[in-house]
C-alpha positions as CSV (number, residue, x, y, z in Angstrom):
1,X,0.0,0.0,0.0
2,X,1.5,3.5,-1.2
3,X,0.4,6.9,-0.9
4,X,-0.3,9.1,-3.7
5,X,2.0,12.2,-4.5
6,X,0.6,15.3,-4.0
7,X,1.9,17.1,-7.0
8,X,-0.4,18.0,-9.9
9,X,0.5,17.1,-13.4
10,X,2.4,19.8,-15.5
11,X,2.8,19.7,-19.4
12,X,2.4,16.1,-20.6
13,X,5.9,14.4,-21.9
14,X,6.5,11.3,-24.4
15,X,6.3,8.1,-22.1
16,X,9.5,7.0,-23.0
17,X,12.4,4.7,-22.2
18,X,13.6,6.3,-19.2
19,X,9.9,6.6,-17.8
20,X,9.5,3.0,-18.2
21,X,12.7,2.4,-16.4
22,X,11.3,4.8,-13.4
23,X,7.9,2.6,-13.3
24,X,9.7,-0.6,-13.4
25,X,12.0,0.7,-10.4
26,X,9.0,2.0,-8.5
27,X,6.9,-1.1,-8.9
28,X,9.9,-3.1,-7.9
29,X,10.9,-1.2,-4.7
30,X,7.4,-1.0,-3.6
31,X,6.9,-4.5,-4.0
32,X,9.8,-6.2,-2.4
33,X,9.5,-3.8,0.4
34,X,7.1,-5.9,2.5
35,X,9.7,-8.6,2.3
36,X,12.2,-6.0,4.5
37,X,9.4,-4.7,7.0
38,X,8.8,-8.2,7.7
39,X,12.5,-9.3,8.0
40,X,13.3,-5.8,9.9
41,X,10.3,-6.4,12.4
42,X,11.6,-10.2,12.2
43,X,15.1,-8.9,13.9
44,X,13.8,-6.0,16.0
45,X,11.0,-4.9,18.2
46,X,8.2,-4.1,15.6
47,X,7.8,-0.6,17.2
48,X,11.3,0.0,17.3
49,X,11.4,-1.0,14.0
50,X,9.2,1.4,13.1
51,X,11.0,4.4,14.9
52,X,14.0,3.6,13.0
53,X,12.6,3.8,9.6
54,X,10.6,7.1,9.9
55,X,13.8,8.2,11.6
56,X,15.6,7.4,8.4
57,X,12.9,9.0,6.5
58,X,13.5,11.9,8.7
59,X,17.2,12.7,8.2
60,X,16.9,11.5,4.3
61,X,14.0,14.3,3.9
62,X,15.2,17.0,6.9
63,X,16.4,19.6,4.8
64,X,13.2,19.9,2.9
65,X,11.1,20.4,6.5
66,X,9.5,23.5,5.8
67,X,6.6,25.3,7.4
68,X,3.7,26.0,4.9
69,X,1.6,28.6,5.7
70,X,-2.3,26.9,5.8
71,X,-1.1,24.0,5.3
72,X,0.9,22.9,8.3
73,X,-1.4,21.5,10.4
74,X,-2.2,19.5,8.0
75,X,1.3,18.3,7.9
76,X,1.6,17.4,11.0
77,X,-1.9,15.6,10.8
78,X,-0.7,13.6,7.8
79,X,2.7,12.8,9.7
80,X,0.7,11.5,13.1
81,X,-1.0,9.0,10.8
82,X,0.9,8.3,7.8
83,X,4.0,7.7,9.9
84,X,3.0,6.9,13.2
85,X,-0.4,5.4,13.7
86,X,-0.2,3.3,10.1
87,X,3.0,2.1,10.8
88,X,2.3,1.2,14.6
89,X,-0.6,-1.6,12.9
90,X,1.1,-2.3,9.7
91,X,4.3,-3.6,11.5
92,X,2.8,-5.1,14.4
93,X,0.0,-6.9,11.9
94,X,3.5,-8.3,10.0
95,X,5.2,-9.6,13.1
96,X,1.9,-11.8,14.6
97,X,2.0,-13.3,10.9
98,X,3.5,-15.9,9.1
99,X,1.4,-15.9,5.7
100,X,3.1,-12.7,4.1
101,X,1.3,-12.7,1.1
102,X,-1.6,-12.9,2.4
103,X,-1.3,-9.4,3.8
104,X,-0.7,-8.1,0.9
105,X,-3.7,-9.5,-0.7
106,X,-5.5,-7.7,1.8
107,X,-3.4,-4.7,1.8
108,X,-5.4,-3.9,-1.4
109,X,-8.4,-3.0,0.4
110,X,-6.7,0.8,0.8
111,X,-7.8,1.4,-2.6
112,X,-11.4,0.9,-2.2
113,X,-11.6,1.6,1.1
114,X,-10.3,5.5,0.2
115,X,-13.0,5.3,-2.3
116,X,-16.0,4.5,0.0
117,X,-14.5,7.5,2.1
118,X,-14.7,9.9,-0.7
119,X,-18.0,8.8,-1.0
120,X,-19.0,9.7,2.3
121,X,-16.3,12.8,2.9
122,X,-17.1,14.8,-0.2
123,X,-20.3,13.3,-1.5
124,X,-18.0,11.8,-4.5
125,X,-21.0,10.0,-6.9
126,X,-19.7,6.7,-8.6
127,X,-20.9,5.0,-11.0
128,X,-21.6,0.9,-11.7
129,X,-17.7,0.2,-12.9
130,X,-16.3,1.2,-9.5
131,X,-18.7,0.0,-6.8
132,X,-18.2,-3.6,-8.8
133,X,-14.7,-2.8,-8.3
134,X,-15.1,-2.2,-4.4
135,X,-17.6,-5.5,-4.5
136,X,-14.4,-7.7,-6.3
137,X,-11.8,-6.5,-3.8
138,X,-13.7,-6.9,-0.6
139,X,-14.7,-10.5,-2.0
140,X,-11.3,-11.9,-2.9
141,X,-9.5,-10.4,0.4
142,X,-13.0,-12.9,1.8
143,X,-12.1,-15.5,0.1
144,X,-8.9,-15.6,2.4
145,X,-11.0,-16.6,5.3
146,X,-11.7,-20.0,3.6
147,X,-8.3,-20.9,2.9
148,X,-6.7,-23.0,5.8
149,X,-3.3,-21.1,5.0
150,X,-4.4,-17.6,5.2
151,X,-7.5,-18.2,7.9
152,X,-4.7,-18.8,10.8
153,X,-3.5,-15.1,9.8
154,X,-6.6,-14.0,11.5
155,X,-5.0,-11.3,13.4
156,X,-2.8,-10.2,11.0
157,X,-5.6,-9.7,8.4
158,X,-7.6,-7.8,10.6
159,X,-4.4,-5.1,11.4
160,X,-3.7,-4.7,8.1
161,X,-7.7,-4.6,7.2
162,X,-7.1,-1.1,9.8
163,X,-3.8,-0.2,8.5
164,X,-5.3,0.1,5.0
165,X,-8.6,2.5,6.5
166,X,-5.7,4.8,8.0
167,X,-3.7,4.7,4.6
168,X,-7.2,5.7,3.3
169,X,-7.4,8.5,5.2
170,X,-4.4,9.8,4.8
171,X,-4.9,9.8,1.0
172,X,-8.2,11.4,2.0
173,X,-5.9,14.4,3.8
174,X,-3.1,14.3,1.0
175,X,-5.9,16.1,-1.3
176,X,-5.5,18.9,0.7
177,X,-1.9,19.1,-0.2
178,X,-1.7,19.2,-3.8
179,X,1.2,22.0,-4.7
180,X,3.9,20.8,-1.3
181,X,6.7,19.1,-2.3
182,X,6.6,15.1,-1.7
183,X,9.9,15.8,0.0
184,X,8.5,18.5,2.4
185,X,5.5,16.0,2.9
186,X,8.1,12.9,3.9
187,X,10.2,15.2,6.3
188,X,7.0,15.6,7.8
189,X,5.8,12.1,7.7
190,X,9.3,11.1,9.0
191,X,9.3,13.8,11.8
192,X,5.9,13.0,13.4
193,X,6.5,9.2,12.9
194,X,9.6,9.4,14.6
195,X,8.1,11.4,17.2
196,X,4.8,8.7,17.8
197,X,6.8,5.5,17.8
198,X,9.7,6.7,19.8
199,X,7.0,7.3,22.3
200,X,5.4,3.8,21.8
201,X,8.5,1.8,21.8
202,X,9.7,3.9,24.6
203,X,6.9,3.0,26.5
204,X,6.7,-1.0,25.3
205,X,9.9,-1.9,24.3
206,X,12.5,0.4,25.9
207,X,15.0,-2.9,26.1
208,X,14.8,-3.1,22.3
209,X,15.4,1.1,21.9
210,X,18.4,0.9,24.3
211,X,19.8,-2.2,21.5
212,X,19.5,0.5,18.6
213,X,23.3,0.9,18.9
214,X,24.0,-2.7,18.8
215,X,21.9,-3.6,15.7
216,X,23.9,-5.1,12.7
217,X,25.0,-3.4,9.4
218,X,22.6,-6.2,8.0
219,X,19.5,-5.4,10.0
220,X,19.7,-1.7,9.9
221,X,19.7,-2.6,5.7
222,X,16.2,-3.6,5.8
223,X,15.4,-0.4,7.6
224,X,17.2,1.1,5.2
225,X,15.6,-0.5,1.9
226,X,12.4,0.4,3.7
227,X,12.9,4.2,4.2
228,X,15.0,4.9,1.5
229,X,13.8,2.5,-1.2
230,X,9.9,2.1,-0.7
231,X,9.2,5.4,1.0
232,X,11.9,8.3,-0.2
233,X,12.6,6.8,-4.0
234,X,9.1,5.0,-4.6
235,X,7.5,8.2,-3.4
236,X,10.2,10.3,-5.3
237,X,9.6,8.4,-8.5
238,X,5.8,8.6,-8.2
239,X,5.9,12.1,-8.0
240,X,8.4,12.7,-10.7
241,X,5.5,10.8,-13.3
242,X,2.8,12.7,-12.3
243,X,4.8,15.9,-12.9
244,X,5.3,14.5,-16.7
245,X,2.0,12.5,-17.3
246,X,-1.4,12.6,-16.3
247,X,-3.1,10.7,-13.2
248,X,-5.0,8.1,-15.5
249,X,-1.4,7.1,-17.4
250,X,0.7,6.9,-14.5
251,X,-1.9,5.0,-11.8
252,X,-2.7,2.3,-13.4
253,X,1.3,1.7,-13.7
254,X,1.3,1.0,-10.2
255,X,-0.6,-2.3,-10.4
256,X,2.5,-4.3,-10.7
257,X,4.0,-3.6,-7.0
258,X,0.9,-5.8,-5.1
259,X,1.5,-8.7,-7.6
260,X,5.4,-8.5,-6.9
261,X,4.7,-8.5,-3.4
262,X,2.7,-11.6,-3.0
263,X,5.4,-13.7,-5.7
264,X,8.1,-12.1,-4.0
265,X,6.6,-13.0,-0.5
266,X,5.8,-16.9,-1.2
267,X,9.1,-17.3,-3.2
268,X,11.5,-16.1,0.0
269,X,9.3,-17.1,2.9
270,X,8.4,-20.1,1.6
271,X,4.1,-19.6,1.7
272,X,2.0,-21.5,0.3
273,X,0.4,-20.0,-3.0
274,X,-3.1,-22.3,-2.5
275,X,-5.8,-21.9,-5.5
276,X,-8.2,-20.4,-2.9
277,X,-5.6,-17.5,-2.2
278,X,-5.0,-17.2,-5.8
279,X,-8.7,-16.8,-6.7
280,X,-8.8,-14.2,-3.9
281,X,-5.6,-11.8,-5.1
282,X,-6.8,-12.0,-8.7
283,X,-10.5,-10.6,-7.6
284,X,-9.1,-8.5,-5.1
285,X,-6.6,-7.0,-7.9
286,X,-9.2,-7.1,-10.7
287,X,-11.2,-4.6,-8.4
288,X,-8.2,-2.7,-7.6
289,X,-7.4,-2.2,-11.3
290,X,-11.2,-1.3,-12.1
291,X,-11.5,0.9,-9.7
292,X,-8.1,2.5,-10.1
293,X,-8.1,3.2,-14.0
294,X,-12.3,4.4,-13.7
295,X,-10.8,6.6,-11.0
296,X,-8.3,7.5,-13.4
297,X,-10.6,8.3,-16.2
298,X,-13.1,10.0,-14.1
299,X,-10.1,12.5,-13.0
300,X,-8.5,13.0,-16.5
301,X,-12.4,14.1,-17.9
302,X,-12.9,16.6,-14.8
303,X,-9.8,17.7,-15.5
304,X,-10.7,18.7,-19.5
305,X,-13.5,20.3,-18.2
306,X,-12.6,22.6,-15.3
């Protein structure tokens, strides 16, 4: 699950070679990244896990940290949720599982989930094509329940079920913020977050905080990969498209990284890829991609008319 860039489209460019290159790198970071959250929660406290990669984020992003006028509290709300309270579930949610790509099936449900609160937020009308959408992703993340490999992940389903309403909000609040720089929006992100789960693991895991210092090169890699890769370059890269090609050319482009995630996720931790979760990730990514390229469309047509 990956937030949308605030930063409007300017004059549309050729999609050419090196834009490809930038999807295929985005796609590719974003999907393997759930293989190091769950390998840096896997080696350290999840909440100190967390601190550590919004703390990366932090210093990576801290000489962008500006103060916008308007727009600031807003800032800091986005940084209380994005990087604090999404990353308190989403990391504890990956170190009660087992069954990694499981939660990624059901990390899909951000997409229609942000939908349903546009709905309700801003009276957003939509139309047949996307509520079957919503209908197809809620019924293959169900679908999960039935399989004996993914039911066990009750627990772990259910956080990431909450991680993806937060990520909805926060996509909700990110309209707000069309015009910042992504990198302001990060050193934000990565300020708050370090600010809520230094607290948290403080509090819960103070044995694990005092150990920061004593973490291997290889650990504090994953972090790394995390912050760097998925959150500072994915972000970066995102942004960087939508500044050279519309919303409905660049979105759908970021299909890939949810199927690289569940391949990547059986292939290195061993899961079982059962027909029943199979069934469930293709509805729960057919619904994603209908809803996403509708969404898309919907935009690119307000957009020609405004």
């Amino acid at each position: 699950m990956q937030m949308p860039a605030a930063t409007a489209p300017r004059e549309p460019h050729r999609f050419g070679l090196r834009d490809f290159t930038v999807v295929i790198v985005m796609n590719v970071l974003w999907g393997l990244n759930i293989i190091a959250v769950k390998m840096a929660v896997t080696d350290i406290a999840p909440m100190t896990a967390g601190f550590l990669r919004q703390a990366i984020v932090f210093l990576v992003c801290a000489t962008w940290l500006r103060v916008i006028p308007g727009r600031t509290a807003t800032l800091a709300l986005l940084g209380l949720l994005s990087g604090g309270v999404f990353y308190l579930i989403i990391n504890l949610s990956l170190a009660v599982s087992t069954n990694i790509g499981a939660l990624a099936i059901a990390g899909q449900l951000g997409v229609p989930f942000s939908l349903l609160l546009a709905i309700v937020v801003f009276r957003e009308r939509i139309h047949w094509p996307r509520m079957l959408g919503i209908g197809l992703s809620i019924l293959g993340v169900l679908l999960l329940v039935f399989d004996p490999s993914a039911a066990r992940e009750g627990a772990g389903l259910a956080l990431t079920a909450l991680a993806s309403l937060v990520w909805a909000i926060t996509s909700l609040i990110q309209r707000r913020l069309v015009g910042v720089p992504v990198l302001t929006i990060y050193a934000w992100v990565g300020l708050m977050g370090s600010l809520v789960m230094a607290a948290v693991a403080g509090i819960t895991e103070p044995a694990a905080m005092r150990a920061i210092p004593d973490l291997p090169l290889h650990t504090i890699g994953w972090v790394a990969f995390s912050a760097i890769g998925s959150t500072v370059i994915g972000q970066g890269s995102m942004s960087w498209l939508l500044q050279r090609h519309s919303v409905s050319i660049v979105t759908p482009m970021t299909l890939a990284a949810p199927i690289i995630s569940v391949f990547a996720a059986a292939y290195y931790f061993h899961n079982p890829l059962t027909l029943l979760m199979l069934a469930g990730g293709g509805l729960a990514m057919l619904g994603v991609a209908i809803v996403t390229i509708r969404t898309a469309r919907v935009e690119r047509l307000e957009g020609k008319l405004a």
